[in-house]
Legacy VTK file of the C-alpha trace (Angstrom):
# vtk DataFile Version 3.0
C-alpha trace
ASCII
DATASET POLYDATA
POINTS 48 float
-24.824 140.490 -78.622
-26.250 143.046 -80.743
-29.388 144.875 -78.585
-29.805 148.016 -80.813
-28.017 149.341 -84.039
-25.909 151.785 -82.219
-24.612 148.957 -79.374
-23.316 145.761 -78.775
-23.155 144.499 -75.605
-21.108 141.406 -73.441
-23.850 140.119 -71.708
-21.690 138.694 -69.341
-21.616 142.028 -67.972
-24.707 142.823 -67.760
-25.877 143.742 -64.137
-29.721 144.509 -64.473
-32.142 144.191 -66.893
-35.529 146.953 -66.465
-38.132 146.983 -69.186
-36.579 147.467 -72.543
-33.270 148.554 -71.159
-29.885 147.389 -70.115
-28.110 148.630 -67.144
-24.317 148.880 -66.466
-23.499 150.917 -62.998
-25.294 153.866 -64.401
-25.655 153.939 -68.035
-28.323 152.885 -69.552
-28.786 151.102 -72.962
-31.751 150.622 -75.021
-33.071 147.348 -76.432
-34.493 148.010 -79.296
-37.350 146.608 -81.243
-35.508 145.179 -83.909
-33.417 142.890 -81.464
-35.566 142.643 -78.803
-37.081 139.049 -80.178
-33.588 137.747 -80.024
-32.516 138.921 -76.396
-35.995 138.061 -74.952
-35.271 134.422 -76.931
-31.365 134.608 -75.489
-32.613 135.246 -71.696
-35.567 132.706 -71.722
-32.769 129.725 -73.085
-29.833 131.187 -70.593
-32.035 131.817 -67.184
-35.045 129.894 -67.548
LINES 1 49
48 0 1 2 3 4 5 6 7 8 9 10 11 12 13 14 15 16 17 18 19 20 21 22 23 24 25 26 27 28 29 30 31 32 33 34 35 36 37 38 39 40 41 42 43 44 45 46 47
């Protein structure tokens, strides 16, 4: 999924999620606010 215009994660990957960011091990990744509709609308439908 597309979270910002410079990244594309697999969010199967994904091991925590803090504020507007995405965190592998220890890099972090941005969500921004042009996506961040769509991955707040992906994580309600997948975890909720």
């Amino acid at each position: 999924m597309r979270i910002h215009r410079s990244f594309i994660v697999n969010l199967n990957e994904v091991q925590t999620i803090e504020r507007s960011r995405i965190i592998f091990g220890k890099t972090y990744i941005p969500v921004s606010e042009q996506y961040k509709d769509k991955f707040q609308d992906f994580l309600g439908k997948r975890f909720l």
